[in-house]
Each structure stands twice: as C-alpha cells, then as structure tokens.
C-alpha positions as CSV (number, residue, x, y, z in Angstrom):
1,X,-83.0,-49.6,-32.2
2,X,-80.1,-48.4,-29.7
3,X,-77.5,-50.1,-31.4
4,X,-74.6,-50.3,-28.6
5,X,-76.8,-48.5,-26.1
6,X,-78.9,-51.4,-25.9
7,X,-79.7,-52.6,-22.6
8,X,-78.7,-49.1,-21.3
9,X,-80.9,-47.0,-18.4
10,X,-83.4,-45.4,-19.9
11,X,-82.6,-42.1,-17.7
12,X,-79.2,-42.2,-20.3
13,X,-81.3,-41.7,-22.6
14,X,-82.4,-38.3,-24.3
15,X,-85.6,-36.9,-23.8
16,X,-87.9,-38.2,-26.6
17,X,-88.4,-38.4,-29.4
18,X,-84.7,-39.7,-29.8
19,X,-84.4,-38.7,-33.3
20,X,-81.1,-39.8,-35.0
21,X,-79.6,-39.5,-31.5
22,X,-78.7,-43.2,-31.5
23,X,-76.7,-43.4,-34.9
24,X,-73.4,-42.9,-33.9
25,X,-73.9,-45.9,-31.5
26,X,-74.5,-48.2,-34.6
27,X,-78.3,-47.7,-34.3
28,X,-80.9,-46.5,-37.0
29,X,-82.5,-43.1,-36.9
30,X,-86.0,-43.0,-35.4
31,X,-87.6,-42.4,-38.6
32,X,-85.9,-45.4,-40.6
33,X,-86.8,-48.0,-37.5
34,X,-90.5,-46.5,-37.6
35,X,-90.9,-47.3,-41.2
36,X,-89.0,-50.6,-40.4
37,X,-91.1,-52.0,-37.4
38,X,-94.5,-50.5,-39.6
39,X,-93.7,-52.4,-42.7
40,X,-92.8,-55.5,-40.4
41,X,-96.4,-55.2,-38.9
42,X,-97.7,-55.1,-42.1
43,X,-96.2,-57.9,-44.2
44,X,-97.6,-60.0,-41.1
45,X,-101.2,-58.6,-41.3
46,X,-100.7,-59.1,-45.2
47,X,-99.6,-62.6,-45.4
48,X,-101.1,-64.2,-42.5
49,X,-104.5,-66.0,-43.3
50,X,-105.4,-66.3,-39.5
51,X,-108.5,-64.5,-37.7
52,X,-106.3,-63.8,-34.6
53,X,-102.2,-62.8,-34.9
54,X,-100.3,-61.9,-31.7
55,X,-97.2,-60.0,-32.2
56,X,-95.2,-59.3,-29.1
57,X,-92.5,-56.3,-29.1
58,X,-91.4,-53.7,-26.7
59,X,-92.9,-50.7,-26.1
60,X,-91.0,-48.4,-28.1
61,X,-91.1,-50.7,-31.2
62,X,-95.3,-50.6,-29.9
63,X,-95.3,-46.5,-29.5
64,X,-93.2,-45.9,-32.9
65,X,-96.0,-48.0,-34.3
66,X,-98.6,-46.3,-33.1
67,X,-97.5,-43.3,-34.5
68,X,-98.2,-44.2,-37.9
69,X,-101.6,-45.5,-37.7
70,X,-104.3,-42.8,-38.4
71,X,-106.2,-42.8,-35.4
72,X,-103.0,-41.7,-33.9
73,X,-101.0,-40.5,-36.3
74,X,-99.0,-37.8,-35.5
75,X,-99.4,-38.3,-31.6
76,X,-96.5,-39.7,-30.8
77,X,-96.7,-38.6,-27.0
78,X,-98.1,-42.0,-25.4
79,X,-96.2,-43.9,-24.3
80,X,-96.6,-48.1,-24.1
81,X,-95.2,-49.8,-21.1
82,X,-94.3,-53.1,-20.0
83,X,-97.0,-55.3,-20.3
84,X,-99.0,-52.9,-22.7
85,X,-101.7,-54.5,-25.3
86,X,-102.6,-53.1,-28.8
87,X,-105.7,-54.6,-30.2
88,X,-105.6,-53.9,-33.9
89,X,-107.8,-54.4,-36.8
90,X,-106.2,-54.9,-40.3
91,X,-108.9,-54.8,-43.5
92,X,-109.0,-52.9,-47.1
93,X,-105.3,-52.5,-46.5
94,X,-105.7,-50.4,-43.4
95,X,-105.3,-50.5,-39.3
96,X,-107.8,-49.3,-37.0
97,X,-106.6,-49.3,-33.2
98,X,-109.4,-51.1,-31.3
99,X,-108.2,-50.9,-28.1
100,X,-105.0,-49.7,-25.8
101,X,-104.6,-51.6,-22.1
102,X,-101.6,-49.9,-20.5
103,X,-101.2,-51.1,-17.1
104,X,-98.0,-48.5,-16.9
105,X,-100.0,-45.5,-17.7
C-alpha cells in the first residue's frame, strides 16, 4: 500500500486517512487498495469450502477492511494493531463482524 515508503516510520506518515497521499511513491490510492484487500477477502470467503479460514494481514490492510463491512461501515476511526484479531462471519453473501481483540487499543 506505501509503495516506496514501505517499511517507513509511521510518524512520516500523514495523519490518516492517507488518501492518494502515497501515489506518487508508486503506491495505490486508499480507496483502490480498500476495494482491493475487500474483494481479496471475499473471493477467499467465496471459494473456500472450510468451516474455519484464517487470514493474516497487517493492520491497515485489517482497518481498511473494516471499513467496508456494515456494522462498521463508514467508521473508519479504529484502528487494528499488531497482534489484532477479526472474527468474521461470511453467509447469504454478506460479513457480519463477530468479534474485535485489540491488544493495542
């Protein structure tokens, strides 16, 4: 998502949400990696035939997430930190946040 300000301090960063802040480092805008990480999420829920799936990401590829499922939808102010769990239900098409366990917050 930061393209060549990957691995950067976070206190370089801008206050979020970052917006298309990051494209001129070769990075996507914030809207474009939101759809990209939701429709990834997705396809896994979609295709997978297991009762259990654990997906592991960091926590602004988690929080960007978040943002698009309706129990939170438009709340984009949490904020997921290291360690941070998501339990999600996926049926009828549709996620349904569970449960949040953010040891960082």
């Amino acid at each position: 998502m930061l393209g060549t300000k990957e691995a950067s301090p976070n206190k370089d960063n801008p206050p979020y949400p970052y917006g298309d802040y990051f494209v001129p480092f070769g990075s996507e805008g914030l809207d474009a990696f939101t759809r990209r990480i939701y429709g990834a999420v997705r396809d896994i829920a979609e295709k997978d035939a297991g009762p259990t799936i654990l997906i592991v990401s960091h926590g602004m590829a988690i929080r960007r997430f978040l943002t698009v499922v309706p129990a939170l939808a438009g709340d984009p102010t949490g904020s997921i930190g290291n360690c941070g769990i998501v339990k999600l239900q996926f049926a009828d098409g549709k996620f349904t946040v569970e449960k949040v366990i953010n040891p960082n917050g």
